[in-house]
C-alpha positions in Angstrom: -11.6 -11.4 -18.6 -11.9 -7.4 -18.2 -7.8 -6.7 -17.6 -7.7 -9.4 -21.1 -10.4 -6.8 -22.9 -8.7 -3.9 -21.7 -5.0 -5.5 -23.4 -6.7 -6.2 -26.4 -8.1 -3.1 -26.7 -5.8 -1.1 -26.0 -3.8 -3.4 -29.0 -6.2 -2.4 -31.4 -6.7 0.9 -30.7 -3.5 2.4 -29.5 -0.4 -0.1 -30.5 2.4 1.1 -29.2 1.1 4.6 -28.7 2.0 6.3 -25.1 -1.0 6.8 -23.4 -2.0 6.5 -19.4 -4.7 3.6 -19.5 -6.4 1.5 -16.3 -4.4 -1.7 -16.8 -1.9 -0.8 -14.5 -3.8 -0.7 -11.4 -6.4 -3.2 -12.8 -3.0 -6.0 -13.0 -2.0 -4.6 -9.3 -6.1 -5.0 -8.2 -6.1 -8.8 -9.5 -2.9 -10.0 -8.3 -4.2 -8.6 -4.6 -7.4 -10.3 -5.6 -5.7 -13.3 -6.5 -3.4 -13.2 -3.5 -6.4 -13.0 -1.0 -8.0 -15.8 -2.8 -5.2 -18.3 -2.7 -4.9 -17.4 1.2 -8.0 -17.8 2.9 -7.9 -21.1 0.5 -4.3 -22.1 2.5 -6.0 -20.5 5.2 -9.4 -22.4 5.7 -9.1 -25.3 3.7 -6.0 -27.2 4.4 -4.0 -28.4 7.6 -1.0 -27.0 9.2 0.8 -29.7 8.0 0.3 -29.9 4.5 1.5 -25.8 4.6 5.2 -24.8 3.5 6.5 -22.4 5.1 5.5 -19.3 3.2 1.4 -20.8 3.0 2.1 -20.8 7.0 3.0 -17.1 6.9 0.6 -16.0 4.7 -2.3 -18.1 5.1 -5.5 -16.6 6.4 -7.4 -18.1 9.0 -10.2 -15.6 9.1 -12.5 -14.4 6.7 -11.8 -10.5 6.4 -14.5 -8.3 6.5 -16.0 -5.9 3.8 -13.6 -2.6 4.7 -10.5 -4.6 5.7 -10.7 -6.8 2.2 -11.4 -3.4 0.2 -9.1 -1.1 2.1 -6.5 -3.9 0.9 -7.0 -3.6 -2.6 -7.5 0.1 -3.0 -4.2 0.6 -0.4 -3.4 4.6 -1.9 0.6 3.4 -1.5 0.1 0.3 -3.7 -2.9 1.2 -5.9 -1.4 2.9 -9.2 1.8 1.0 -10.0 2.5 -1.8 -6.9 4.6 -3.0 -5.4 2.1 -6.1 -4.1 2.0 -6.5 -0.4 0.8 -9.5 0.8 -2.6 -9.1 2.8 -1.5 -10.6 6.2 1.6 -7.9 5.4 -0.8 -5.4 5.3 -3.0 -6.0 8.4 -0.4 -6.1 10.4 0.9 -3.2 9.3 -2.3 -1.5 10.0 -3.1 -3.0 13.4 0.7 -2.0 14.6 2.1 -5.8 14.8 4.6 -5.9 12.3 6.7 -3.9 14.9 5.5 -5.7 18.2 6.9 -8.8 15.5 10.1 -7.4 15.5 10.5 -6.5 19.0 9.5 -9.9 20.1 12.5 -11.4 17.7 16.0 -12.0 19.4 17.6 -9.3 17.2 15.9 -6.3 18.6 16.6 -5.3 22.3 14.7 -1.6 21.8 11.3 -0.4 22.8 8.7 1.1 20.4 9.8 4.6 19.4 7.7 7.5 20.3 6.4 9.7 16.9 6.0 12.5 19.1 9.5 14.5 18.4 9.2 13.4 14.3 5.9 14.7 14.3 6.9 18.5 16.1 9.7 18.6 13.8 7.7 18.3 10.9 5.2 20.6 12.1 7.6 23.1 13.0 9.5 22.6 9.4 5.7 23.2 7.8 4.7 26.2 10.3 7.9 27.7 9.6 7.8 27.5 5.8 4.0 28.8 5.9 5.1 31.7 8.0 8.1 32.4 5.1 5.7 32.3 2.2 3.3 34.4 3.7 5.5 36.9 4.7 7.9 36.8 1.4 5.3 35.8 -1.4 3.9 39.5 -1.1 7.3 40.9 -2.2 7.0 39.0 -5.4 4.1 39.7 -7.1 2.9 37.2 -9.4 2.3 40.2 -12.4 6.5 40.4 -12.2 6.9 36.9 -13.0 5.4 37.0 -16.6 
């Protein structure tokens, strides 16, 4: 009911004006709602066997808990403009298993990379760029640029 007032009055108000509104993430927020609904409804409600496939895979078979459910909808990478992720998608992504998923499949034969030379080549790419602002910004004073 509050995404359909928001259309409506954003209709009345500011048809087909270009303004930033809340109806983007709003639409996001209730198809994750919706998702998580449908789920735990596969998930708790109905047999294995009266599942397809996909209901299998994304069913949820345990109630999630207040941060997990909310942490879900308010995803930062997700939140503004999508793309939706399915929740089972997501908690596995936080918890580290979509990867153990895909090293336990046929396909992959490698072991879980290490972050640890990404992560000191970034830190030296970012100490080295701090260093060569702080020693070059003073030769440009900010008075010269206006």
């Amino acid at each position: 009911m509050y995404l359909s007032y928001l259309h409506l009055l954003r209709l009345f108000h500011d048809y087909g004006g270009y303004t930033i509104d809340i109806t983007g993430p709003i639409m996001i927020a209730v198809q994750k709602v919706t998702n998580v609904g449908f789920s735990l409804h596969d998930g708790l409600s109905k047999s294995e066997d009266e599942l397809t496939a996909d209901q299998k895979r994304y069913a949820i078979r345990k109630r999630p808990t207040f941060l997990e459910y909310y942490s879900y909808v308010f995803q930062y990478s997700t939140l503004m403009c999508g793309p939706l992720v399915f929740y089972n998608d997501y908690i596995e992504f936080i918890n580290g298993k979509n990867f153990e998923r895909h090293l336990q499949s046929k396909l992959s034969t490698k072991q879980m990379p290490s972050p640890l030379w990404p992560v000191l080549r970034k830190l030296f790419i970012s100490v080295s760029f701090a260093i060569l602002l702080v020693t070059i910004a003073p030769m440009f004073p900010i008075t010269h640029l206006a």
